[in-house]
C-alpha positions in Angstrom: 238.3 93.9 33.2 238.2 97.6 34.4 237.6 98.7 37.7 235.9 101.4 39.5 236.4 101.9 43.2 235.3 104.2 46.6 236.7 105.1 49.5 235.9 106.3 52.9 238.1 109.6 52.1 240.1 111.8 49.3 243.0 109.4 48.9 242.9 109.7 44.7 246.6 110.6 45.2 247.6 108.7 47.7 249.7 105.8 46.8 248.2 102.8 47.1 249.7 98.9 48.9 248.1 95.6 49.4 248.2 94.7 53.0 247.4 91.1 54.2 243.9 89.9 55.2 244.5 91.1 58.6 245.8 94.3 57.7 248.8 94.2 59.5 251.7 93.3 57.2 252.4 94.4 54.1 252.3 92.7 51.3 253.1 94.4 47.8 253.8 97.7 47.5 255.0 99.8 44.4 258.8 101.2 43.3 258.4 104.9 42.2 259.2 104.2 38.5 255.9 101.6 38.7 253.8 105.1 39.4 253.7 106.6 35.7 250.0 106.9 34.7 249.5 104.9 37.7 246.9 107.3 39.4 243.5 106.9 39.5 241.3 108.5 37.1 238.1 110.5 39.1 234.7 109.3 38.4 231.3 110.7 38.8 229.9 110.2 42.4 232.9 109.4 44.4 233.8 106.6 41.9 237.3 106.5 40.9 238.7 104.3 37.8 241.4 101.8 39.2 244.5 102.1 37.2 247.1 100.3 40.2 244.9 97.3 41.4 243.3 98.3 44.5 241.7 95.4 46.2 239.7 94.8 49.7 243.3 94.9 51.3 244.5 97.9 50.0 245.7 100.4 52.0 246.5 104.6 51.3 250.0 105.9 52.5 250.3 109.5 53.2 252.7 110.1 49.8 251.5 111.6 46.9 251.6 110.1 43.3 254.3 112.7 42.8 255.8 112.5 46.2 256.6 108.8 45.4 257.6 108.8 42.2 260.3 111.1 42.7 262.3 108.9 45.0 265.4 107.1 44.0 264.4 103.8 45.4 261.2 102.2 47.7 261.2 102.7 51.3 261.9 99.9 53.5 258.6 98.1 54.5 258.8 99.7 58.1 258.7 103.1 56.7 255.3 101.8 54.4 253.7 100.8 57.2 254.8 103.5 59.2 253.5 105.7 56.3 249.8 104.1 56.4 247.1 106.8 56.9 245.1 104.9 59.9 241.7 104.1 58.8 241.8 104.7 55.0 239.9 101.8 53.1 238.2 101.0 50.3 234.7 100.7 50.8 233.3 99.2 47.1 235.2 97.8 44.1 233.1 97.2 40.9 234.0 95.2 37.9 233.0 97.0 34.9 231.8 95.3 31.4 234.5 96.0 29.6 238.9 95.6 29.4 240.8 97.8 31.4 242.7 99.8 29.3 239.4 100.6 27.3 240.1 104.3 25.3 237.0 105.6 26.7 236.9 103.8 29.8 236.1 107.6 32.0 233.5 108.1 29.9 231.6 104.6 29.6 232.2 103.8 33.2 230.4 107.4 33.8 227.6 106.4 31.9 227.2 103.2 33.8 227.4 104.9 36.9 224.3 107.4 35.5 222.7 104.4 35.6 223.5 102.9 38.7 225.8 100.5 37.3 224.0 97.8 35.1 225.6 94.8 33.3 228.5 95.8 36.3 229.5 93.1 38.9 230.2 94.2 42.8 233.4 92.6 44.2 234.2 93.8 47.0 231.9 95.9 49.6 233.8 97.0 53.0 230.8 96.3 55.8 229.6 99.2 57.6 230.3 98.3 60.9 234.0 98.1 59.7 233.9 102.0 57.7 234.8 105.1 59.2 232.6 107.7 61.4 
C-alpha cells in the first residue's frame, strides 16, 4: 500500500537509510543506480508520498538524490554514518487506502489529506519527547 510520511525538517532530497532500532548501526542503505525515481513526491501540509520505504528507523544523510546517484559505487558504511544529518527523523508514517504505485497516487493521497486522512491507517508516530526543538 502507499505511503505518506513527515518529518522534523526539509530532508525531501535527502537520501534516505534504515538504521537499527537503536539508531546506531546501519542497516540497509541504497547504491546510486537504486535512486532513479526514487525521491519523494511532496504532499500538501508537510506530507510527502514515500517512494524508497522510509520506516520509524530511517535516517537522512546530508547527499542529495542527485548527489548520490551520481557516484560510481556506495560509500562504505562508515562514511553513511558519518554522513547522517544528527537529529533528522521521521515523525508520522501513514498507510494510505490504496497500492503504491497508484497513477494518481499525489493527487488522491492530497484529497485524503484535505480531509484529514479518512479510511488511512497511522503506523508509525515518532513521540514528542523524542522530536526535535
Amino acid at each position: 500500500m502507499a505511503r505518506i510520511y513527515k518529518t522534523d525538517g526539509d530532508y525531501a532530497d535527502r537520501v534516505p537509510v534504515t538504521l537499527d532500532s537503536r539508531h546506531r548501526r546501519l542497516v540497509s542503505y541504497p547504491a546510486p543506480s537504486d535512486l532513479a525515481g526514487a525521491a519523494p513526491v511532496r504532499l500538501s501540509d508537510g506530507f510527502l508520498l514515500d517512494r524508497r520505504g522510509v520506516s520509524g528507523n530511517t535516517a537522512f544523510t546530508r547527499w542529495t538524490y542527485r548527489e548520490y546517484a551520481a557516484m560510481e559505487s556506495a560509500p562504505s558504511p562508515a562514511e553513511i554514518m558519518e554522513a547522517i544529518i544528527p537529529g533528522a527523523r521521521v515523525t508520522e508514517i501513514y498507510q494510505m487506502p490504496f497500492p503504491a504505485g497508484t497513477p494518481d497516487a499525489a493527487a488522491r493521497c492530497d484529497s485524503l489529506i484535505a480531509a484529514g486522512l479518512p479510511d488511512c491507517r497511522l503506523v508509525f508516530s515518532l513521540p514528542q519527547r523524542d522530536r526535535g526543538s
